[in-house]
Short mmCIF file of the C-alpha atoms (twelve columns), coordinates in Angstrom:
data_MODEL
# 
_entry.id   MODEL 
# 
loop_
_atom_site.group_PDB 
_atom_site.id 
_atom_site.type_symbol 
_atom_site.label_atom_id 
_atom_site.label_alt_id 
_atom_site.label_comp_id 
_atom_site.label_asym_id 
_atom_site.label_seq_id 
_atom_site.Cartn_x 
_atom_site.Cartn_y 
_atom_site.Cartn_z 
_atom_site.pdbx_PDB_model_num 
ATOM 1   C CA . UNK A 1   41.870 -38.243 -95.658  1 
ATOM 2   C CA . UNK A 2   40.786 -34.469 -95.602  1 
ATOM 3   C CA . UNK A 3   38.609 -32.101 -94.497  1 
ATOM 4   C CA . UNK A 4   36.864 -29.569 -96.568  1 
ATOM 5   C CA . UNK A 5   35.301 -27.632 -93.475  1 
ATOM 6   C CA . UNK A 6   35.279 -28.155 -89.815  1 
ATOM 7   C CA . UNK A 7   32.662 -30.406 -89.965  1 
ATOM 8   C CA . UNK A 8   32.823 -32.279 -93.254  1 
ATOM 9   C CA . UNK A 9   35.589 -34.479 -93.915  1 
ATOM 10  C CA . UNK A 10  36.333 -37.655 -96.339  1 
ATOM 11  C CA . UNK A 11  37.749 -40.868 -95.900  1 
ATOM 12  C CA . UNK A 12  40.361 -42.560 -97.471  1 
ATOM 13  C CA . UNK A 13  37.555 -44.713 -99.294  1 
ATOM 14  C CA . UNK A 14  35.753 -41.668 -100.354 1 
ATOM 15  C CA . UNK A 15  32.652 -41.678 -97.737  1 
ATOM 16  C CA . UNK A 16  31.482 -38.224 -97.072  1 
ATOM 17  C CA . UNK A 17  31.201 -37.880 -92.942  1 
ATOM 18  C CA . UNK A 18  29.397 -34.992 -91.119  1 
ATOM 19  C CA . UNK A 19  30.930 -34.463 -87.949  1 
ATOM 20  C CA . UNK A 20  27.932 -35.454 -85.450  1 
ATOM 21  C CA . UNK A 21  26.438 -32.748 -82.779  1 
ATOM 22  C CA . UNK A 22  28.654 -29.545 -84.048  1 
ATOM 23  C CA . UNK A 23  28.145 -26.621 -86.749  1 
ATOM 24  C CA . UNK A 24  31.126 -24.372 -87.704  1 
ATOM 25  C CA . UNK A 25  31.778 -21.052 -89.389  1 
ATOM 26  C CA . UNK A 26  30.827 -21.616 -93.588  1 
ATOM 27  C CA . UNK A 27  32.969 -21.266 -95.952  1 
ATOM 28  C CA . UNK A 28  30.614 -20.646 -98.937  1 
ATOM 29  C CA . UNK A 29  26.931 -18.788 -99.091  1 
ATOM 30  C CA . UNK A 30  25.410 -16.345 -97.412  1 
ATOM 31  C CA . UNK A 31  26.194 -17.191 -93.965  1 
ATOM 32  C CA . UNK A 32  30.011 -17.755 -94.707  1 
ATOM 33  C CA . UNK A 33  32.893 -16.588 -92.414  1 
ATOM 34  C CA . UNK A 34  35.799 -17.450 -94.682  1 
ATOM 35  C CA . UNK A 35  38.600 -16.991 -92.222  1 
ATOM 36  C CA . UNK A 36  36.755 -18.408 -89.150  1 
ATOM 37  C CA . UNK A 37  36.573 -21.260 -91.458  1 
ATOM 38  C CA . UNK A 38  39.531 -21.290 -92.780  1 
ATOM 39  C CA . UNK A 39  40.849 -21.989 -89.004  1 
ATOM 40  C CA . UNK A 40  38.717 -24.791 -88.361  1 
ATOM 41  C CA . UNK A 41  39.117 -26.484 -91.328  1 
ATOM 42  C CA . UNK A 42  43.094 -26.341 -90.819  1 
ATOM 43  C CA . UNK A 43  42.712 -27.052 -87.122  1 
ATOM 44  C CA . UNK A 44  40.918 -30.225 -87.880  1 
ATOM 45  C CA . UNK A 45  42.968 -31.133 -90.793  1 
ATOM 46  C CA . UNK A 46  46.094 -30.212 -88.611  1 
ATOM 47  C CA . UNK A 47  44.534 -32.653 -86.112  1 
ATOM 48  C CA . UNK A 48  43.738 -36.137 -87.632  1 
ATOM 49  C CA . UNK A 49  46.516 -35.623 -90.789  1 
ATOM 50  C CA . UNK A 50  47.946 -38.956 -90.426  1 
ATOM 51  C CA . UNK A 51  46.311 -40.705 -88.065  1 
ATOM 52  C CA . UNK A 52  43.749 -43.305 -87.636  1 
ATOM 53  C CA . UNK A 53  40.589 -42.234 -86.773  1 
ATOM 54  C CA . UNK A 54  37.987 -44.399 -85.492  1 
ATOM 55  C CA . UNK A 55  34.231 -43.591 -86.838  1 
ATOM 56  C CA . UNK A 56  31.026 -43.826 -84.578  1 
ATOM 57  C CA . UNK A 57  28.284 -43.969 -87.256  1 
ATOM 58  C CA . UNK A 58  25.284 -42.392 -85.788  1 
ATOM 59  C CA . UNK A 59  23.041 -42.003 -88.888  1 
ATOM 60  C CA . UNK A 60  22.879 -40.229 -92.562  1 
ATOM 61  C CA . UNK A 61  22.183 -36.718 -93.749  1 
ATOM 62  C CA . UNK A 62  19.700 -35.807 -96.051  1 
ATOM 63  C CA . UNK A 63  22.556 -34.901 -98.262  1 
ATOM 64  C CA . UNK A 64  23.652 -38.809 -98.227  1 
ATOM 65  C CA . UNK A 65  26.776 -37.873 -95.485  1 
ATOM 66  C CA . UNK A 66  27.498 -40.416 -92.993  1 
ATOM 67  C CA . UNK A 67  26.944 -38.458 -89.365  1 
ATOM 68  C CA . UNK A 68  29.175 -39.457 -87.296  1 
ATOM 69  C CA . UNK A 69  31.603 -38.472 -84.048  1 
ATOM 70  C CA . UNK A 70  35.112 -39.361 -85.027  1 
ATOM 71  C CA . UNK A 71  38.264 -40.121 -81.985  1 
ATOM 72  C CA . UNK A 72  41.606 -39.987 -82.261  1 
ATOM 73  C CA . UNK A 73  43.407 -41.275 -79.528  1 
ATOM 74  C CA . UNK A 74  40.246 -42.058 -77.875  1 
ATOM 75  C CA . UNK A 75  39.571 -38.560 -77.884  1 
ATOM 76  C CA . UNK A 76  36.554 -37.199 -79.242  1 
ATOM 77  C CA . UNK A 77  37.344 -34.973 -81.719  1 
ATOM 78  C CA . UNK A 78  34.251 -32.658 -81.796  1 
ATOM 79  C CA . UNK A 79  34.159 -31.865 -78.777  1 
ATOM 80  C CA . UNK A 80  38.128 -31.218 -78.507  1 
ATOM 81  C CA . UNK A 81  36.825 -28.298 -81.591  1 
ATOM 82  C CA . UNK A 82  34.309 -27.024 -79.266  1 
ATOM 83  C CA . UNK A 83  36.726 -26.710 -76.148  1 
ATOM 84  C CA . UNK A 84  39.224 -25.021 -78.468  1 
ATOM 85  C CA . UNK A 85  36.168 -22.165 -80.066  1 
ATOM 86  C CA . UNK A 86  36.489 -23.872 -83.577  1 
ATOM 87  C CA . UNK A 87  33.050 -25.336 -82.803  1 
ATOM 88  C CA . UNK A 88  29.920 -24.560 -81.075  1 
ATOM 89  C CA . UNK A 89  27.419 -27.888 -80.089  1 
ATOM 90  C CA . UNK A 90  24.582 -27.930 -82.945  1 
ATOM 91  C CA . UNK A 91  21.645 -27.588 -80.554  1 
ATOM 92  C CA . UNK A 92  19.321 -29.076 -83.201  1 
ATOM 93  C CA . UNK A 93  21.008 -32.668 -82.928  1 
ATOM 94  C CA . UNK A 94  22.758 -32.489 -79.796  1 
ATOM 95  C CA . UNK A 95  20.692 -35.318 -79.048  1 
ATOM 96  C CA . UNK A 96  22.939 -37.597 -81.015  1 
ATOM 97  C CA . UNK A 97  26.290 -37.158 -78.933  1 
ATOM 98  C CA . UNK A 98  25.924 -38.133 -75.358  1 
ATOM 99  C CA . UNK A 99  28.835 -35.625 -74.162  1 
ATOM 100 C CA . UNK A 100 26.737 -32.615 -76.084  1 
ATOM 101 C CA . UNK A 101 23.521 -33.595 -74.363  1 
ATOM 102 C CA . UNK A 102 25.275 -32.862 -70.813  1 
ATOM 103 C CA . UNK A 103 27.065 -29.819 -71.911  1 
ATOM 104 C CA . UNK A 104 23.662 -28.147 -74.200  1 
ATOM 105 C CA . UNK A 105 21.613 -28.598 -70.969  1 
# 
């Protein structure tokens, strides 16, 4: 239903999803890039506003967030964010997303 970052969005029935295998700019704390952030959280809100998305539950956070990839269309939408520079591939867990393994290699 919305996204509060580029990576962090909610669902209509109020799950909390982590998008799988990406990091973007932070909004809040000492790392934060407000208006890098800004962009990808309105890029991906601009993006799935409306639309059905369909979830690929991979695990949970230790923040109790579902990590997941998310398509629309049958795209994947995390790695649409990384072709467009909203999104770099989070190393770290790049293990999770078969189309980050290739690329992170």
């Amino acid at each position: 239903i919305n996204c509060y970052d580029g990576d962090t969005c909610t669902t209509k029935e109020g799950e909390s999803i982590r998008l799988a295998c990406i990091d973007t700019p932070e909004l809040l704390g000492p790392r934060r890039n407000t208006i890098e952030a800004e962009l990808a959280r309105d890029y991906l809100n601009d993006l799935i506003e409306g639309k059905d998305v369909l979830i690929n539950r991979i695990t949970e956070d230790r923040y109790g967030r579902t990590v997941a990839e998310i398509y629309i269309d049958g795209k994947n939408v995390q790695q649409i964010l990384v072709e467009k520079g909203f999104a770099v591939i989070y190393e770290k867990y790049a293990h999770q997303c078969s189309w980050s393994r290739s690329v992170a290699i």
